[in-house]
DRENZA-894615 format. One line per 10 residues: number of its first residue (from 1); their letters; for each residue y, z, x of C-alpha. Coordinates in steps of 0.2 Angstrom, whole numbers, plus 5000, padded with zeros to 4 digits. Layout:
NUM) a) Y Z X  ...
end
This chain:
1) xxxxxxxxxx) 5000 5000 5000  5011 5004 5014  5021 4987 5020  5028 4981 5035  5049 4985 5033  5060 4971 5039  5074 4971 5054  5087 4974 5042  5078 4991 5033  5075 4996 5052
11) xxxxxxxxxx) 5090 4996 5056  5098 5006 5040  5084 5017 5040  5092 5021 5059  5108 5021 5054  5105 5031 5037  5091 5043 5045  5094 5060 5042  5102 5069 5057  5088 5078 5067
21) xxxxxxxxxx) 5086 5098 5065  5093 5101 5082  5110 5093 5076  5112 5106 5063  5117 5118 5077  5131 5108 5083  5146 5118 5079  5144 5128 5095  5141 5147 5100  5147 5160 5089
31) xxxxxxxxxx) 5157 5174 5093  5145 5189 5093  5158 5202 5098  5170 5197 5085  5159 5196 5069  5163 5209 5055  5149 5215 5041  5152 5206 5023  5151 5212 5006  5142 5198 4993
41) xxxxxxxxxx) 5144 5201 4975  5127 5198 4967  5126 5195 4948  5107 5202 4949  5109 5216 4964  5127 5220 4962  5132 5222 4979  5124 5215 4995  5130 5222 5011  5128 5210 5028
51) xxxxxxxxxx) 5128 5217 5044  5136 5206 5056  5116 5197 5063  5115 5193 5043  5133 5187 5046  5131 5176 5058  5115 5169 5051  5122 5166 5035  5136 5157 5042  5126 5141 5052
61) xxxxxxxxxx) 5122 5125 5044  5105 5129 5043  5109 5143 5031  5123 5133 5022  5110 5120 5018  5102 5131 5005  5117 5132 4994  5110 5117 4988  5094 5118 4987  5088 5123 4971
71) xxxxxxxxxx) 5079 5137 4969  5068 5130 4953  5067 5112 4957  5070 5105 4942  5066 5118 4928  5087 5117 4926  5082 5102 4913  5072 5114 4901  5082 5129 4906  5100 5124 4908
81) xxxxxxxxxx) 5103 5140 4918  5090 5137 4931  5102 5129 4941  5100 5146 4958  5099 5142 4974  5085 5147 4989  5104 5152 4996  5107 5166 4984  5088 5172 4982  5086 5173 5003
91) xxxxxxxxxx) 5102 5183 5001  5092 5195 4987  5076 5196 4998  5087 5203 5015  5096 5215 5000  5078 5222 4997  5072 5220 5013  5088 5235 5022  5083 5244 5006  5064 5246 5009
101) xxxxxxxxxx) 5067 5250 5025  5080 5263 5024  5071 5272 5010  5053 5271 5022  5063 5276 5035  5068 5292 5025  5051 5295 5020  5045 5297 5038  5030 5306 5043  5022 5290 5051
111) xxxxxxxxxx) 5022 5289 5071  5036 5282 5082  5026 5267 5087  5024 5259 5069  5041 5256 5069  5042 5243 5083  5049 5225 5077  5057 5233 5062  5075 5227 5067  5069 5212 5063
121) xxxxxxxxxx) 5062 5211 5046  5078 5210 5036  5082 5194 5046  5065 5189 5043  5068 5190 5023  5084 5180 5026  5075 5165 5032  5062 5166 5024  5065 5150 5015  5073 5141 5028
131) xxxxxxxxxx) 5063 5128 5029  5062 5121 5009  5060 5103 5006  5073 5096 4993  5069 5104 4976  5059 5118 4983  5040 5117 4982  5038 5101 4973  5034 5088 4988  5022 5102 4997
141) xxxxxxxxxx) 5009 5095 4982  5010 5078 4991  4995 5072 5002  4997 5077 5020  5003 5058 5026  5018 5061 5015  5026 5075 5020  5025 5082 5037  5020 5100 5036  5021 5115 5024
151) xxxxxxxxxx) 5040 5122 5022  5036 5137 5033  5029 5125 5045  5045 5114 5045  5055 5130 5047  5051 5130 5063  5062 5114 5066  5077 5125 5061  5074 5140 5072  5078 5125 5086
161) xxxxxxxxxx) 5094 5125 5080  5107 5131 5089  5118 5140 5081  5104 5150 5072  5098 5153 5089  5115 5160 5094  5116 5171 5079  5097 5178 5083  5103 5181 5101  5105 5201 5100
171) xxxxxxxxxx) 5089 5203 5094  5083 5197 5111  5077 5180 5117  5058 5182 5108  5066 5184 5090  5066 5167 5087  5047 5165 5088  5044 5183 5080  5053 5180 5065  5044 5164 5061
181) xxxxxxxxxx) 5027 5173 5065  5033 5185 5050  5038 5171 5041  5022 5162 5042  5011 5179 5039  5004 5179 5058  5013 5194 5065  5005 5210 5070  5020 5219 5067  5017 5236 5055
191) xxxxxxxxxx) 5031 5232 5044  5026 5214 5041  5020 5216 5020  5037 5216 5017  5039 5197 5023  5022 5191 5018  5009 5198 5008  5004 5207 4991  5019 5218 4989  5034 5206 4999
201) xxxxxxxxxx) 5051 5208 4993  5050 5188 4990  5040 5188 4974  5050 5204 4968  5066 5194 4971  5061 5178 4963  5055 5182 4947  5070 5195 4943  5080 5182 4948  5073 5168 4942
211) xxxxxxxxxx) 5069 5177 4923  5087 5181 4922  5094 5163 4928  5084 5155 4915  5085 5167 4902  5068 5174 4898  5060 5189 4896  5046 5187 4906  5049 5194 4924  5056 5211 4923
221) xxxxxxxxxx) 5047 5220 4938  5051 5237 4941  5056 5233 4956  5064 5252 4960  5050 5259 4956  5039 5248 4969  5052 5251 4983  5051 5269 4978  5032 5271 4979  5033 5261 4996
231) xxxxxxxxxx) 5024 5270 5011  5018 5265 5027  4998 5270 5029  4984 5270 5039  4968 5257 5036  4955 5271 5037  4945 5254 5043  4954 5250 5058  4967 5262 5060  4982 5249 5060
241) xxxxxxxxxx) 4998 5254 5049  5005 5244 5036  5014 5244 5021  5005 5250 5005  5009 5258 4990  5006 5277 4982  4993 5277 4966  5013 5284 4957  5017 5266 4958  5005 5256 4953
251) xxxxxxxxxx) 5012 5253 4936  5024 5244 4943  5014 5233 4954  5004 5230 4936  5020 5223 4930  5022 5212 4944  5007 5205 4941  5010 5201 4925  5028 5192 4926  5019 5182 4938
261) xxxxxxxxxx) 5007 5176 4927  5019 5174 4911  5033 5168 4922  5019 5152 4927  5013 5150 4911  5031 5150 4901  5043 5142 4916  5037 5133 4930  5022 5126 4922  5032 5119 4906
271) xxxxxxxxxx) 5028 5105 4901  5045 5098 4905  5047 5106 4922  5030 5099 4926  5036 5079 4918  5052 5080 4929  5044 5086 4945  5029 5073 4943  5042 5060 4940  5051 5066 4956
281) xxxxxxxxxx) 5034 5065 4966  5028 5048 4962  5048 5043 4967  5044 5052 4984  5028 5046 4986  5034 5026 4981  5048 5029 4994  5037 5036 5010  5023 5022 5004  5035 5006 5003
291) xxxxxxxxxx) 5043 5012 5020  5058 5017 5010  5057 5033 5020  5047 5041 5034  5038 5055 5032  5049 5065 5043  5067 5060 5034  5062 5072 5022  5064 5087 5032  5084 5093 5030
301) xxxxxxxxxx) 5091 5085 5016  5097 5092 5002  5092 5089 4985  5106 5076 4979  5105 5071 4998  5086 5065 4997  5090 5057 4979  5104 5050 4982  5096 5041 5000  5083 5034 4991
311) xxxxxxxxxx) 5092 5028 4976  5102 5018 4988  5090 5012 5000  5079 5007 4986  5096 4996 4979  5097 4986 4993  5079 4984 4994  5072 4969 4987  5054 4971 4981  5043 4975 4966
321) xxxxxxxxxx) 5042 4993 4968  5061 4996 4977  5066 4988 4959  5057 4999 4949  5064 5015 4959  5081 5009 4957  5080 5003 4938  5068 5013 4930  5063 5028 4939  5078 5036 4947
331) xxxxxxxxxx) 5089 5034 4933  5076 5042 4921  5076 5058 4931  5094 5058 4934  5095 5057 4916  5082 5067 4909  5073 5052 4901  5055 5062 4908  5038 5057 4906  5028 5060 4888
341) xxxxxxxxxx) 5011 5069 4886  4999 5057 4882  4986 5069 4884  4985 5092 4885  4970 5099 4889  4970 5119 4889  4954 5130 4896  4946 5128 4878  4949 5110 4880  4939 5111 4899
351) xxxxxxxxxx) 4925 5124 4893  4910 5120 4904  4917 5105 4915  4926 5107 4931  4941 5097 4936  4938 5088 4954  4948 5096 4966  4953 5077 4971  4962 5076 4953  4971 5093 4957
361) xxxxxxxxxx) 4980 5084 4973  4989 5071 4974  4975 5060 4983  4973 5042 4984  4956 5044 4972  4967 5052 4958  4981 5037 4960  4965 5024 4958  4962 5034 4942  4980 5034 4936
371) xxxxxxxxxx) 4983 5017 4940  4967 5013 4928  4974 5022 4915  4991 5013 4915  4983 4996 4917  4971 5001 4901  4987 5007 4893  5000 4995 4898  5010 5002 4906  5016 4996 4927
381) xxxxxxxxxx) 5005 5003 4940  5011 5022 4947  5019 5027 4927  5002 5037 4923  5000 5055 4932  4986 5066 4930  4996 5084 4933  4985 5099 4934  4996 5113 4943  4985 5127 4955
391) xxxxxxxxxx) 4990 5143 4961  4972 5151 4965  4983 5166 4973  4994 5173 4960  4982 5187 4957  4978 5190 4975  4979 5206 4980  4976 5214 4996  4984 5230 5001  4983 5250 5004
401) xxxxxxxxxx) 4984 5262 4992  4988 5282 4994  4978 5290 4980  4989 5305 4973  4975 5318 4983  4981 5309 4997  4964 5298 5002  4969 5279 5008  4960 5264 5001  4962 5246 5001
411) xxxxxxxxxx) 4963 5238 4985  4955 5221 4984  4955 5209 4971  4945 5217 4961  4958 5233 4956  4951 5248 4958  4944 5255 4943  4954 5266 4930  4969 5262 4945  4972 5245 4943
421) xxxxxxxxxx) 4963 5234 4930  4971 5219 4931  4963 5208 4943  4948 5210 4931  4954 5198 4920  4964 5188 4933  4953 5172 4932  4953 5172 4915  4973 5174 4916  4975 5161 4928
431) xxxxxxxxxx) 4965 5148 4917  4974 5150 4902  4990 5148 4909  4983 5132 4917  4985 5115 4907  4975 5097 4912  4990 5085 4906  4992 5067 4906  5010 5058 4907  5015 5042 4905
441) xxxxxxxxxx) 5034 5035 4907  5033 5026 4890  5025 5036 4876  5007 5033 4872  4991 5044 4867  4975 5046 4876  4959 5052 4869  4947 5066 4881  4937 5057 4883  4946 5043 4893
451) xxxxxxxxx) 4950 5057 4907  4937 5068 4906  4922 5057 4912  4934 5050 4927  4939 5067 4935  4927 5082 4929  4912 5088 4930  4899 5098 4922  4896 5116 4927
end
């Protein structure tokens, strides 16, 4: 599928690229003596206080760039509030991140040694995002030929930058690389659950935030109350420290779990949300295909940057599938003209069959199959998708608990029993807020049987 571009695409796509990461650091070394702590009003948090590090980071181009990266890809065309940024989430996250700290810190009781790399964990929950793709997490569902690495892969690029690189520069010459193993999950340092793990600050922040931004119900954690029953406690296994939680709490870590699951099941797996971010991958995936784009352009832009690079390249182009971009496909998105469901499948619907994981990725065997469809429902080849959104690890649990005699045990995914039940009935959560959904770009109707035999199974 992939074609041969001409001289003159070469040479736009050269003069057009995006600039590379290291440019993003070009505005020179910031004064570190000079730079004052900052007060941020936060319409979630209140008040956000920035020490001068957080400063500095904040202030880069690599930073910046969040502002306008969306926070909910495209769920801002079902929810009209939607429209938060990674910006003012990462902000959230460092928020919580100087608040669980300080209130461990006053809890104490745990040796001097556990505390070692703690400086850097609210920077940590500051760039936690920093590597996000234009509309968040939508192009990491692409096959691995299309987009270059996972976004806390890619954020590695920006810590190359170099005025991120100046603004990390008190914490020593190795924060760089430490920070991003925090980011990535691969540190060893005690404190690092509150980056990456069962109970990190990042899923607390995102679905308060993102609950209140679009206007449901659905994701009130009690987040004080699981920052409160926060403590640092030993594996009885290995003898490591880590951050866990005490039985008090665990309530709270129930809600959690909950909002994550109705927070899935009632935003970003809407229907809509899901027609608009199919729509936006099959435009990226027509792009790096064609030679409209490579691969590695889609690290750093923006989300109006990316559109709006491929919308003009594909103007200028002259083929079949440049045409189709540029007259049909992009303006739909642009103006919320999104797929139809030709077809909805729900767990009743998929009792005692099994969806090929081939059809739960965007893999050339599902395109075969879509491009069947179209053809047997005449419709132009890439305007049928099979959409059928996985997130095996939204129940996954993993962390110590301090029962209230004072005994340490690691809770699993499983709960404990009479302590945490939920996990239980996690599979049977995550399949019904699971739909198997056909779209097509003009509307039609699809019986089962048409999908079912092509991409399940029985079990």
């Amino acid at each position: 599928m992939t074609r041969r571009a001409s001289p003159r695409q070469d040479r736009r796509r050269t003069e057009c690229r995006v600039e590379p990461l290291s440019a993003l650091g070009g505005t020179g070394s910031l004064d570190v003596m000079d730079t004052a702590p900052r007060i941020i009003r936060d319409p979630l948090w209140n008040t956000i206080r920035l020490d001068p590090t957080a400063v500095r980071i904040v202030d880069t181009a690599a930073f910046q760039r969040l502002r306008y990266i969306r926070q909910l890809g495209f769920a801002h065309l079902v929810y009209p509030g939607a429209t938060h940024t990674r910006f003012d989430h990462a902000l959230g996250v460092y928020h919580l991140a100087s608040t669980a700290l300080r209130l461990l810190r006053e809890r104490g009781g745990v040796p001097e040694g556990v505390w070692e790399g703690a400086e850097l964990i609210p920077y940590a929950a500051l760039l936690h995002d920093i590597g996000h793709y234009a509309y968040s997490h939508a192009l990491e569902e692409l096959e691995s030929d299309q987009v270059p690495v996972h976004h806390e892969e890619v954020s590695a690029r920006f810590f190359e930058a170099a005025d991120l690189r100046d603004a990390l520069q008190p914490l020593g010459p190795e924060a760089p690389a430490r920070i991003h193993d925090l980011i990535r999950g691969d540190s060893r340092i005690a404190l690092r659950g509150l980056v990456s793990g069962s109970l990190d600050l990042d899923k607390q922040e995102y679905l308060r935030r993102d609950a209140r931004f679009c206007g449901v119900p659905y994701g009130e954690v009690d987040v004080d109350r699981l920052l409160q029953g926060m403590a640092l406690l030993e594996d009885p296994a290995s003898g490591a420290w880590e951050v866990g939680v005490h039985e008090k709490a665990v309530a709270a870590l129930e809600s959690l779990l909950f909002a994550k699951y109705q927070m899935f099941r009632n935003v970003y797996w809407h229907h809509g949300v899901r027609a608009a971010t199919a729509l936006y991958k099959r435009i990226v995936e027509e792009a790096v295909n064609s030679g409209l784009l490579d691969p590695e352009e889609l690290v750093g832009p923006t989300d109006e940057e990316l559109l709006y690079e491929v919308a003009r390249r594909a103007q200028e182009a002259d083929d079949e599938v440049a045409e189709r971009l540029a007259t049909r496909w992009i303006p739909a998105l642009r103006q919320r003209r999104l797929p139809k469901r030709a077809l909805e499948l729900t767990a009743s619907d998929l009792h005692g069959r099994r969806v090929e994981d081939w059809a739960v990725r965007d893999s050339p065997w599902k395109r075969v199959v879509e491009d069947e469809l179209a053809e047997e429902l005449e419709l132009e080849p890439g305007e049928v998708m099979i959409d059928f959104p996985a997130k095996r690890a939204m129940f996954q649990l993993d962390l110590l608990v301090q029962r209230r005699g004072g005994s340490v045990e690691r809770m699993g995914p499983d709960g404990v029993p009479g302590l945490l039940d939920l996990p239980r009935v996690a599979q049977d959560l995550y399949h019904t807020s699971r739909a198997l959904r056909v779209y097509t770009f003009e509307r039609r109707t699809m019986a089962a049987d048409q999908l079912l035999g092509r991409i399940t199974r029985p079990v």
